[in-house]
C-alpha positions in Angstrom: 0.0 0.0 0.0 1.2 3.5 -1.0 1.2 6.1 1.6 -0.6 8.8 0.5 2.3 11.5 1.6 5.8 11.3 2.0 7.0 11.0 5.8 10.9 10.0 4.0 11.5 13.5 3.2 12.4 13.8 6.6 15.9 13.3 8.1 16.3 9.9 9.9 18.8 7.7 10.9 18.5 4.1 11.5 18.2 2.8 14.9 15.8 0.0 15.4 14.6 -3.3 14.3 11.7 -3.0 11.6 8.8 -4.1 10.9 8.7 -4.8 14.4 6.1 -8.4 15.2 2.7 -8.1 14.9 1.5 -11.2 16.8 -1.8 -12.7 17.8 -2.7 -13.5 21.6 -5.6 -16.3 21.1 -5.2 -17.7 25.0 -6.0 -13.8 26.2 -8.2 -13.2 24.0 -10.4 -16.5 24.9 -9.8 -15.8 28.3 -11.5 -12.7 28.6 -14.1 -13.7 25.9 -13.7 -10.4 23.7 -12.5 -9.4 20.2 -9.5 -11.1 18.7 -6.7 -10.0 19.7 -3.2 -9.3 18.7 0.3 -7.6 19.5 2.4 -5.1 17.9 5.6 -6.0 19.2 7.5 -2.3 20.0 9.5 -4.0 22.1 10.9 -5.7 19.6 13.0 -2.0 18.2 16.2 -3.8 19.2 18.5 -1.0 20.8 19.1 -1.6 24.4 16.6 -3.9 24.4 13.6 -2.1 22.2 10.9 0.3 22.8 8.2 2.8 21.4 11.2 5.6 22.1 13.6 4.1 19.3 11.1 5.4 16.3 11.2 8.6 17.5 14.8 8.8 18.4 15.6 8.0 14.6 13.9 11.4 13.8 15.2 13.3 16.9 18.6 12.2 16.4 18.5 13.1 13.0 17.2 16.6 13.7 20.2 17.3 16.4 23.3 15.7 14.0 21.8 18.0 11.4 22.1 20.9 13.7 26.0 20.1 14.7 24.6 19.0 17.9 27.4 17.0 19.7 25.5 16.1 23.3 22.2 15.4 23.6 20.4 16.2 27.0 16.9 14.7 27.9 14.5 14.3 31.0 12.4 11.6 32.2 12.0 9.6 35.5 14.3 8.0 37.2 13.5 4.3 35.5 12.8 6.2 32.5 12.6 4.2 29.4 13.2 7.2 27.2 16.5 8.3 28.9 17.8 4.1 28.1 17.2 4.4 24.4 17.8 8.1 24.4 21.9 6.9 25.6 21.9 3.9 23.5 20.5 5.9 20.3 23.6 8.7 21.5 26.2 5.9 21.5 25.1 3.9 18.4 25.7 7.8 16.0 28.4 8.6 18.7 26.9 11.6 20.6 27.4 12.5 24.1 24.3 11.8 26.5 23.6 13.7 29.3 20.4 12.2 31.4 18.5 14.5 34.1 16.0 12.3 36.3 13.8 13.7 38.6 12.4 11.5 41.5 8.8 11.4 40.4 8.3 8.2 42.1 8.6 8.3 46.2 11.1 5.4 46.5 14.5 5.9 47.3 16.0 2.3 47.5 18.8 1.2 46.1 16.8 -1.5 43.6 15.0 1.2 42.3 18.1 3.6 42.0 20.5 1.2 40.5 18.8 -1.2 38.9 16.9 -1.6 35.9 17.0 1.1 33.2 19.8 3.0 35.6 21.7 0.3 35.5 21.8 0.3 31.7 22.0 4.0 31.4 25.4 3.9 33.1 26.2 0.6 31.4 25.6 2.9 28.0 28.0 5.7 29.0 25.5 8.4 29.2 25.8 11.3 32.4 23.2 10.0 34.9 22.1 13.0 37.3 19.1 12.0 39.7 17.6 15.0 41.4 14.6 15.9 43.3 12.1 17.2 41.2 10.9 19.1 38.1 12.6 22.5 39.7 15.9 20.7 40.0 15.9 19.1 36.3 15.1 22.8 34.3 18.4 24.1 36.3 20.4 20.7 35.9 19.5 20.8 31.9 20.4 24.9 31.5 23.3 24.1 33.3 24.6 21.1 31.5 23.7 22.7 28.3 26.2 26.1 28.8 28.8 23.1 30.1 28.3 22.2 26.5 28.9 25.4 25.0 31.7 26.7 27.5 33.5 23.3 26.1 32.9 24.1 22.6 30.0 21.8 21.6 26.3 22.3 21.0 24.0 20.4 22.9 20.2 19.3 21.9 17.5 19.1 24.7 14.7 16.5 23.6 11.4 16.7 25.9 10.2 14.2 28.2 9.5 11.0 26.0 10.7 12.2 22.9 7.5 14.2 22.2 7.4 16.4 19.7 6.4 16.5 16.2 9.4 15.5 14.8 9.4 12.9 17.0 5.9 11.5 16.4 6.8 11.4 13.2 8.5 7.8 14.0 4.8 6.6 15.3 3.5 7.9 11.4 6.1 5.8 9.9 4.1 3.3 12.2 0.8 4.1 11.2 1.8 3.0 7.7 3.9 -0.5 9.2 1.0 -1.6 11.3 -1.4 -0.9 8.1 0.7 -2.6 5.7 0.8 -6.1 7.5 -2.8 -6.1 8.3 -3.8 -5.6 4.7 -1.3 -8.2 4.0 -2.8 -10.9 6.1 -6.4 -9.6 5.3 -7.2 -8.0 8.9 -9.4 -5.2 9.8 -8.6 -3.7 13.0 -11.4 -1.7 15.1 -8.5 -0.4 17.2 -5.2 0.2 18.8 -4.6 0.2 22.3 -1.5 1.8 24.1 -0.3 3.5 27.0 -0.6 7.3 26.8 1.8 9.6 29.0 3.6 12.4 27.0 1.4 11.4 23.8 4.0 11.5 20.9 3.4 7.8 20.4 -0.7 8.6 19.9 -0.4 11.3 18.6 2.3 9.8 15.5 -0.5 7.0 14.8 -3.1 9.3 14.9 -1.8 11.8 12.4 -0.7 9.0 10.5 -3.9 6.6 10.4 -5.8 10.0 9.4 -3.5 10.8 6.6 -3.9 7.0 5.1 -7.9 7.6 5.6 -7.7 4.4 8.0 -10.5 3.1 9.4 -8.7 2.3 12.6 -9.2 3.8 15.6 -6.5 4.7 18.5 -7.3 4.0 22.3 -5.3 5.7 24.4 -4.9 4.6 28.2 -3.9 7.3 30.6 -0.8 6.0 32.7 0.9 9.5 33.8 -2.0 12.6 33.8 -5.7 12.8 34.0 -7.1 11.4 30.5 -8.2 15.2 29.8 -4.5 17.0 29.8 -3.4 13.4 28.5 -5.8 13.9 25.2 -4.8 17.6 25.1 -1.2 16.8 24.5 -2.2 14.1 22.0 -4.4 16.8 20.3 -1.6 19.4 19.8 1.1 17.1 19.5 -1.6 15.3 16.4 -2.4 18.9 14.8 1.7 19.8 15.0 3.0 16.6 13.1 -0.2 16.9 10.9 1.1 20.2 9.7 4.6 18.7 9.3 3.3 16.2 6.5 1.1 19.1 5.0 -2.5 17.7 6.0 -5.3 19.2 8.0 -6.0 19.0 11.8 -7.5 15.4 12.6 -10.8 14.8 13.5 -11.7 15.7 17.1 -13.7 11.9 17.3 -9.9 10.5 16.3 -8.4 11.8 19.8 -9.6 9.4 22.6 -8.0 8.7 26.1 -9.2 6.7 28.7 -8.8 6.8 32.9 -9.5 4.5 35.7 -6.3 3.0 34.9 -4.2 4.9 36.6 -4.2 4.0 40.4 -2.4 6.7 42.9 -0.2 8.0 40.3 2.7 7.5 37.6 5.2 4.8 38.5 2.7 3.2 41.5 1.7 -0.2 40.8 -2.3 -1.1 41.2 -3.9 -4.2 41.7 -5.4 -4.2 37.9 -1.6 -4.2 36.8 -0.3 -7.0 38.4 -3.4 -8.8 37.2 -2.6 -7.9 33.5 1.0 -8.6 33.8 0.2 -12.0 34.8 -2.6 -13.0 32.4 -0.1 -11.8 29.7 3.1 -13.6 31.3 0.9 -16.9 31.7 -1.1 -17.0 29.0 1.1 -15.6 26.2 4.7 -15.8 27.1 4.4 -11.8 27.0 6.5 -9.6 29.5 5.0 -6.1 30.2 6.1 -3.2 32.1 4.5 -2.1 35.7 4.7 1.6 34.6 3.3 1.7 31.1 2.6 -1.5 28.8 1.4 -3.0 32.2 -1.5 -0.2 33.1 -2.2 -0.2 29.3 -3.1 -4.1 29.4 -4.9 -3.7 32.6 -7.3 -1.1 30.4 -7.6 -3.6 27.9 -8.4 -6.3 29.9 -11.1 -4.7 31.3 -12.9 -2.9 28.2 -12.5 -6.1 26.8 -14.4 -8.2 30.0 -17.1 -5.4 29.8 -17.6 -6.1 26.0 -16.7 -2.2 24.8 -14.2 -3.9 22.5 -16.5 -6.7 21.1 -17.4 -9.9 21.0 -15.8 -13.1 19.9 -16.9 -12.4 16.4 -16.1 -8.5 16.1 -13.2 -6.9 14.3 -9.3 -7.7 16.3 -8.0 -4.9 18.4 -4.2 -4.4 18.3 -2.1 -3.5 21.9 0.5 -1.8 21.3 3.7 -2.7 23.3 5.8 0.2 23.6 8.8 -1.6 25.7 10.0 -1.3 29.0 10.4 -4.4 30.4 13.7 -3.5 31.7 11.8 -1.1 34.9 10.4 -5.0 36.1 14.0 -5.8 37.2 13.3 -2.1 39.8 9.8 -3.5 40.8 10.9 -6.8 42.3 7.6 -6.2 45.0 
C-alpha cells in the first residue's frame, strides 16, 4: 500500500529493528471472551533492548546531527525508558548523552536507584544526574547545556518522551507498518490500544492513520495525567505533526483517552496491573512493564471483560507494546 504522503523527506537515521512483530494472543483473548486479539511488538525495536522511544529517536537524532549537535540532554523519571534508548541511540551515532532524572516516584532504594534502566543508562555511558524534582531538572538541563557550550560543543534538549512533532513522526512511519501487515494478512482492526503519558506515540498513529484515511481507531490509556490533559497533549502534538506532513488538523472523534487505569499515580503499581502482567506472562509468554505497557493491558483487559471492544466475532484490536520491560527488574515487589 502506498502512503498517501511522503513522511521519508524527513531526516532519519536508523536505529531500530523493523517491521517490528505483529502477533496474535488467542489464549487472552479466549480468556476474557472479547474481540481477537493481537500484538504489535515495539518491544521488539532492538537497541538496548527495544521500545516505542527508538522510532522517534531516529527522527530526533537526525534533527540534532543535522544541527551540529554533539551532546544530547533529555528528562524523564528516574527508571525512564526514554532516557535508556535516548543513551543507547547517542552511543550507536556517537553523541554524548547527558540524562537529568527527577524522583517522580517516592522510593528511594537502592533497587530502584541502581537497577533496571539506571543500570543500563550507566552501562551505556551516558551522564546520569538524579535529582529531586521538576525544579531541579530545568536548572540541571540549563546548566549542563552552557557546560556544553563553554566546552565548545552544542547540545540538543529532547522533551520528556521524545515528544514532539518530529518525534511522532517515528509513530506515522508506524501508522503506515502496522497498516501494511494487516492488509497483507487480510485483517481489519477496530482499534489500537496503548499506554498514553507524554502522547507522541498517539499522537504519530493518529496523524498517521488519518493521513492514510484508515478506518482504525486509536485507544489511548492514561498511565501518567488525568485522560483530559493526556488527550490535550495528543491533540496538539496530532495537529503539529499533521502540519509537518502538509494535512489538515485530525478529527476531534480520532483523539480518545481513557482513565481508571491509573491508580495513585505515575510509577505506582495497582492491583489491575499485576493482574494484566500475569494473564499476559501466563497465557502468552508476554513480559509487560508495571509503569506503562502493564497499566495499558490492565485497560484492555477490562474494556475487553465489559464487552466495549466486542465480542468473539467482532473486528481484532491491536495493543501496542511500547517496551519497557527492563523497569520489572526495579519492581521486584
Amino acid at each position: 500500500m502506498a502512503a498517501r504522503f511522503d513522511v521519508e523527506r524527513f531526516p532519519r537515521v536508523s536505529l531500530g529493528h523493523g517491521p517490528t512483530p505483529l502477533e496474535e494472543m488467542p489464549r487472552l483473548a479466549a480468556h476474557l471472551g472479547g474481540p481477537p486479539l493481537l500484538v504489535k511488538r515495539d518491544d521488539c525495536t532492538g537497541l538496548a533492548l527495544g521500545g516505542n522511544k527508538v522510532r522517534k529517536l531516529e527522527y530526533l537524532l537526525a534533527e540534532a546531527r543535522a544541527d551540529g549537535a554533539d551532546t544530547v540532554i533529555t528528562v524523564g523519571g528516574v527508571q525512564s525508558n526514554h532516557a535508556r534508548q535516548t543513551a543507547a541511540a547517542a552511543a550507536r551515532i556517537g553523541l554524548r548523552c547527558e540524562l537529568v532524572l527527577p524522583r517522580m516516584v517516592e522510593r528511594y532504594d537502592a533497587l530502584y536507584e541502581e537497577n533496571g534502566n539506571v543500570l543500563l543508562d550507566r552501562l551505556l555511558g551516558a551522564g546520569v544526574h538524579v535529582v529531586q524534582d521538576a525544579e531541579a531538572a530545568t536548572a540541571k538541563v540549563l546548566e549542563l547545556g552552557a557546560a556544553a557550550e563553554a566546552a565548545g560543543g552544542k547540545a540538543a534538549f529532547l522533551p520528556a518522551g521524545g515528544s514532539t512533532a518530529t518525534g511522532a513522526l517515528g509513530y506515522v512511519r508506524a501508522a503506515i507498518e502496522l497498516t501494511e501487515q494487516c492488509e497483507s494478512r487480510g485483517l481489519a482492526p477496530s482499534r489500537i490500544v496503548l499506554a498514553a503519558s507524554t502522547g507522541g506515540t498517539q499522537a504519530g498513529l493518529v496523524s498517521g492513520l488519518a493521513a492514510l484515511e484508515s478506518a482504525i481507531r486509536v485507544l489511548g490509556i492514561a498511565v501518567y495525567d488525568t485522560p483530559e490533559a493526556t488527550a490535550q497533549r495528543v491533540r496538539d502534538l496530532a495537529d503539529a505533526t499533521s502540519g509537518r506532513l502538509g494535512r489538515s488538523r485530525v478529527a476531534g472523534d480520532r483523539i480518545d483517552v481513557r482513565g481508571g487505569y491509573l491508580g495513585d499515580g505515575y510509577g505506582i503499581p495497582t492491583e489491575g496491573m499485576r493482574e494484566a502482567l500475569d494473564l499476559a506472562a501466563r497465557l502468552e509468554g508476554l513480559l509487560l512493564d508495571p509503569v506503562y505497557s502493564g497499566k495499558a493491558m490492565a485497560g484492555l483487559v477490562d474494556l475487553a471483560r465489559s464487552g466495549s471492544l466486542g465480542g468473539r466475532n467482532d473486528a481484532p484490536v491491536v495493543f501496542l507494546h511500547t517496551g519497557g520491560t527492563p523497569a520489572l527488574f526495579a519492581y521486584g515487589s
